[in-house]
FIKELO-220434 format. One record per atom (N, C-alpha, C, O, CB): atom name; x, y, z. Coordinates in steps of 0.001 Angstrom, whole numbers. Glycine has a CB too. Example, Ala and Ser with C-alpha at 12.3 -4.5 7.8 and 13.67 -1.06 7.14 Angstrom:
REM residues 2
   atomo        c1        c2        c3
       N     13190     -5690      7800
      CA     12300     -4500      7800
       C     13200     -3300      7800
       O     14236     -3319      8465
      CB     11308     -4473      9046
       N     12850     -2250      7080
      CA     13670     -1060      7140
       C     12900        30      7870
       O     13409      1138      8039
      CB     14084      -598      5725
REM end
This chain:
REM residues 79
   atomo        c1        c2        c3
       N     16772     -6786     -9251
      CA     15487     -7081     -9869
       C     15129     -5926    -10799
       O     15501     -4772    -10583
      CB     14374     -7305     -8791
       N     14330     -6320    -11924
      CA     14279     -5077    -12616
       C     13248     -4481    -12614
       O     12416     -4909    -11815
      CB     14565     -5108    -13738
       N     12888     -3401    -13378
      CA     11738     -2495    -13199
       C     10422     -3672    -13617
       O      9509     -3858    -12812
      CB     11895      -925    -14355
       N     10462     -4315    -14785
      CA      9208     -5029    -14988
       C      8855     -6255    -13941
       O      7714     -6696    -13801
      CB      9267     -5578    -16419
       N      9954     -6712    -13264
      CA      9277     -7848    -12371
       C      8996     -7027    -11252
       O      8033     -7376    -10569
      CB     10211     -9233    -11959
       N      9685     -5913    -10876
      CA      9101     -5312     -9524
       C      7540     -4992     -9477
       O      6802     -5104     -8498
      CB      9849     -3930     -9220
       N      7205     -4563    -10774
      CA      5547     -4309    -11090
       C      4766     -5370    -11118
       O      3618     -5372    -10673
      CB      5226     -3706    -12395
       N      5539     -6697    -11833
      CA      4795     -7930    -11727
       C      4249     -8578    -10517
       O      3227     -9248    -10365
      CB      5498     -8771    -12210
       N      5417     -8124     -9475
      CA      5543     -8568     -8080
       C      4252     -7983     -7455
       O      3334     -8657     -6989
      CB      6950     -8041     -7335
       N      4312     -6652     -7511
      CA      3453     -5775     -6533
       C      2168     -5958     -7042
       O      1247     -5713     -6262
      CB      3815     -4190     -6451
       N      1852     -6383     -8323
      CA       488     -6759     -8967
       C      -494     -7460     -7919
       O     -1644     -7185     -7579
      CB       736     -7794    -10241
       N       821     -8958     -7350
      CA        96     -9538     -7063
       C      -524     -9253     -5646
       O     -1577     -9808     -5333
      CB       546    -10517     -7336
       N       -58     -8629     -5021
      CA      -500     -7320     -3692
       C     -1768     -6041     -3992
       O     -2465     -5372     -3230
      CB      1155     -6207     -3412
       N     -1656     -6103     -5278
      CA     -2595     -4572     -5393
       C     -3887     -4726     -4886
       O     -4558     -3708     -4717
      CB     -2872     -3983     -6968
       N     -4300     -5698     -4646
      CA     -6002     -6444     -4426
       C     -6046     -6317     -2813
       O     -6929     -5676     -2242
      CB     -6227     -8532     -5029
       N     -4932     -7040     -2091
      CA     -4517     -6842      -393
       C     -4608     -5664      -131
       O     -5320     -5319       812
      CB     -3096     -7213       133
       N     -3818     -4605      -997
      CA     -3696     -3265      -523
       C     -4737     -2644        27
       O     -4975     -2134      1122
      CB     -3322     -2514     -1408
       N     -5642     -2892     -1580
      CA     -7052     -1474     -1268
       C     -7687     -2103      -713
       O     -8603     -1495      -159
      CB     -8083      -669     -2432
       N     -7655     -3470      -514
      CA     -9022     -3847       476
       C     -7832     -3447      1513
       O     -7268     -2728       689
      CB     -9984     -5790       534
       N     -7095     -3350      2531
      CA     -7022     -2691      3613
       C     -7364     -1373      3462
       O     -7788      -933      4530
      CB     -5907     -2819      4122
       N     -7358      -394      2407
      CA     -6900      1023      2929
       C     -8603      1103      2453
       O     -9272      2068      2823
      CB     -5301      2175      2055
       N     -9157       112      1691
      CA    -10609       357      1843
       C    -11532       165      3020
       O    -12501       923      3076
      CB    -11120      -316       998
       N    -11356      -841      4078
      CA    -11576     -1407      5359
       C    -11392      -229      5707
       O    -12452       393      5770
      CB    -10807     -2546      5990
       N    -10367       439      5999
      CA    -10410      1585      7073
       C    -10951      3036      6548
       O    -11695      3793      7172
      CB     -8883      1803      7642
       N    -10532      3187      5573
      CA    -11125      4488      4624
       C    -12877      4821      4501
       O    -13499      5882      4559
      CB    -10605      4119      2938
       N    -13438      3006      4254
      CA    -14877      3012      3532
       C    -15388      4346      2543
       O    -16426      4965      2308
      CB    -15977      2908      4774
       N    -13889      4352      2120
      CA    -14712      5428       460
       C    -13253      4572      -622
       O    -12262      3860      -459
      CB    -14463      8432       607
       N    -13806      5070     -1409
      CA    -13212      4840     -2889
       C    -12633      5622     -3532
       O    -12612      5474     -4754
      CB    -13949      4564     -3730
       N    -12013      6644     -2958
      CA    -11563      7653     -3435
       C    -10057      7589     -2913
       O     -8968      7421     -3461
      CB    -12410      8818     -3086
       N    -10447      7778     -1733
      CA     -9304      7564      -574
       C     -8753      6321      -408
       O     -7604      6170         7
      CB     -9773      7853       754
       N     -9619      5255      -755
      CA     -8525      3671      -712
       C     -7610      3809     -1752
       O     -6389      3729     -1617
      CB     -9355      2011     -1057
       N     -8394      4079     -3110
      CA     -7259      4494     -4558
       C     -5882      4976     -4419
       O     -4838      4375     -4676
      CB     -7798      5723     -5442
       N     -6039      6040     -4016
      CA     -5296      7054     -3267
       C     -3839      6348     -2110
       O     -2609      6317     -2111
      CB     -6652      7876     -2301
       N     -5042      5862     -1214
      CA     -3760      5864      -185
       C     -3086      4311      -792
       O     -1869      4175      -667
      CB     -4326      5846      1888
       N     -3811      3278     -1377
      CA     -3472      2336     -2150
       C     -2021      2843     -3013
       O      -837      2752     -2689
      CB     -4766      2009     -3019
       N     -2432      3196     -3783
      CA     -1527      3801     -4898
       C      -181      4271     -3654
       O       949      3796     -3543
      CB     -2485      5421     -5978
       N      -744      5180     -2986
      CA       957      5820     -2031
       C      1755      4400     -1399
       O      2978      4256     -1386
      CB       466      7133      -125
       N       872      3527      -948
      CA      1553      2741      -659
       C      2194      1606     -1344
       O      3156      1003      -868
      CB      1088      2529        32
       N      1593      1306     -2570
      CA      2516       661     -3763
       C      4206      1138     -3820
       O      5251       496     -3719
      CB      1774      1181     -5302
       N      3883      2652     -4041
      CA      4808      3155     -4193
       C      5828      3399     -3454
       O      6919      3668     -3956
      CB      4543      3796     -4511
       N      5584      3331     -1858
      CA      6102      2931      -532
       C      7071      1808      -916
       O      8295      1723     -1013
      CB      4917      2446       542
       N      5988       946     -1102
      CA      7211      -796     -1157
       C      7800      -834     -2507
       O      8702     -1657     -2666
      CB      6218     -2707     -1029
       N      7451       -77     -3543
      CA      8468      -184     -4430
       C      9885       248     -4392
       O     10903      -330     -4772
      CB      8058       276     -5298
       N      9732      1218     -3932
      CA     11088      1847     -3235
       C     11888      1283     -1845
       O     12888      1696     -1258
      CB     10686      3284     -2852
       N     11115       322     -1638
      CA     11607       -22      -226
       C     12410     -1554      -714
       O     11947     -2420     -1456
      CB     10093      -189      1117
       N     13844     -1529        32
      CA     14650     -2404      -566
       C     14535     -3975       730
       O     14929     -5139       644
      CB     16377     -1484      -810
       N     13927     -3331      1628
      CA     13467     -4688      2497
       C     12314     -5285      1734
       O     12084     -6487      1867
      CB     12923     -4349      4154
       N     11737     -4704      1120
      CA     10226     -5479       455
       C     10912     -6669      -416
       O     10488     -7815      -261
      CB      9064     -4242      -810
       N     12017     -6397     -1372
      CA     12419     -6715     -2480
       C     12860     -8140     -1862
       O     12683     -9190     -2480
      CB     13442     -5696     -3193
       N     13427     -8078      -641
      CA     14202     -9097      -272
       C     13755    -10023       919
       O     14406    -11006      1274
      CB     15391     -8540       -23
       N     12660     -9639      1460
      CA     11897    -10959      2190
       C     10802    -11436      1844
       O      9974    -10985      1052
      CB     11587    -10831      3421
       N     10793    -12661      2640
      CA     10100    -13639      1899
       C      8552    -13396      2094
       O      8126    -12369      2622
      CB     10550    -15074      2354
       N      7771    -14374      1649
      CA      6056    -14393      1001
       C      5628    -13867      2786
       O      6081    -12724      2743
      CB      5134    -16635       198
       N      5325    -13952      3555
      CA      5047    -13607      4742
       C      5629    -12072      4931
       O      4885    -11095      5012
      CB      5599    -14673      5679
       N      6868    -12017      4980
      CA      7389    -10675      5352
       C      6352     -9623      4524
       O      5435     -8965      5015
      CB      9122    -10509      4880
       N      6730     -9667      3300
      CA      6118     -9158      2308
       C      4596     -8637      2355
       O      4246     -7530      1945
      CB      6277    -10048      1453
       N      3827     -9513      2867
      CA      2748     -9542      3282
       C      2313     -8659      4130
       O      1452     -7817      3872
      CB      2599    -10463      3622
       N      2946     -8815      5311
      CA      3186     -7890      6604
       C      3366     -6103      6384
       O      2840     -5078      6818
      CB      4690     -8496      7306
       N      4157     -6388      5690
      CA      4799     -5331      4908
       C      3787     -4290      3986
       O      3817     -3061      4045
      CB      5804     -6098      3951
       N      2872     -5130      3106
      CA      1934     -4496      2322
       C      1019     -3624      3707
       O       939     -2460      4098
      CB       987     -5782      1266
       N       500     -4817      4073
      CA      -628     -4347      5234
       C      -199     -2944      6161
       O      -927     -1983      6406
      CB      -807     -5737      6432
       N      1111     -3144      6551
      CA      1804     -1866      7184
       C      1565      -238      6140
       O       896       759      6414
      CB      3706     -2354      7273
       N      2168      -455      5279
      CA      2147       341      4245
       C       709      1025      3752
       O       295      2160      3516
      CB      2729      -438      3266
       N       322        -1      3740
      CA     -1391       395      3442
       C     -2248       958      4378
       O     -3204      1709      4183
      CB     -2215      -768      3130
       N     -1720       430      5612
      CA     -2375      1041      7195
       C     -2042      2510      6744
       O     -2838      3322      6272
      CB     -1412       459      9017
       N         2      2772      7115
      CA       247      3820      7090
       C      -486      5026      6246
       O      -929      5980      6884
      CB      1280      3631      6913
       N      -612      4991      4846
      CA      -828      5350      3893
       C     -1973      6326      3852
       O     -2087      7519      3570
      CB      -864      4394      3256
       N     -3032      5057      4367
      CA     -4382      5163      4656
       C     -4916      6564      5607
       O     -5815      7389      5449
      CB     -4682      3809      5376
       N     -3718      6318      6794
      CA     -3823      6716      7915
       C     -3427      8226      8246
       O     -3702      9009      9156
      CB     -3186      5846      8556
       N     -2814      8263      7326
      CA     -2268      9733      6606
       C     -3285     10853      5779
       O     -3815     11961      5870
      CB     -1169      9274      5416
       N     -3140      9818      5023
      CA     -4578     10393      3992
       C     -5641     10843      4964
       O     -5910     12041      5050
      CB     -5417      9022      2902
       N     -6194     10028      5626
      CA     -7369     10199      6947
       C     -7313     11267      7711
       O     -8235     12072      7834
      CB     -7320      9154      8021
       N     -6129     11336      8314
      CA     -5950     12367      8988
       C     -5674     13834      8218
       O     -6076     14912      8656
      CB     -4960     11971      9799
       N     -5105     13700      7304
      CA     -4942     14643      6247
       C     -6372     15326      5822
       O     -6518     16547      5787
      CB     -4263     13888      5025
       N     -7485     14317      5479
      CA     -8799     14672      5589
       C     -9406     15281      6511
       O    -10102     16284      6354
      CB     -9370     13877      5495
       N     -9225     14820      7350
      CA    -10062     15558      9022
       C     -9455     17035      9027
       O    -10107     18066      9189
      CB     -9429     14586     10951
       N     -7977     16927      8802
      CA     -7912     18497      9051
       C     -8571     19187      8278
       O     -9182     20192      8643
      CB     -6711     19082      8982
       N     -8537     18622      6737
      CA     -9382     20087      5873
       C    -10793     20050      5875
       O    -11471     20669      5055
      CB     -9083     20228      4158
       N    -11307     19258      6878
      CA    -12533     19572      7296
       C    -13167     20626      8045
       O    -14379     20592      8254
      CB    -12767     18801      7766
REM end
């Protein structure tokens, strides 16, 4: 698959993403953020590329948890 449909693909995920990493985050700074890391998660990830509309799905939400969850904790410490 090439670089422009992989972006086309994940487009249609970018909306799923931040509303998860916004749900758990409740700021806008940090959904952006952990949003964005996790795009970039499944772009690189060669299971994303290759299962189907469900997997995929699953997959975003994971990514976006993770992402999120990082960032979060990453926050608390430099508090």
């Amino acid at each position: 698959m090439d670089f422009q449909t992989k972006i086309a693909t994940l487009k249609q995920y970018e909306s799923e993403c931040y509303q998860v990493c916004y749900y758990l985050a409740r700021n806008d700074k940090t959904a952006c953020k952990a949003a964005e890391e996790a795009m970039v998660t499944l772009f690189t990830s060669e299971d994303f590329w290759t299962a189907d509309e469900l997997k995929r799905r699953k997959a975003v939400q994971r990514a976006a948890m993770g992402s999120c969850m990082k960032l979060l904790k990453h926050e608390e410490i430099a508090v």
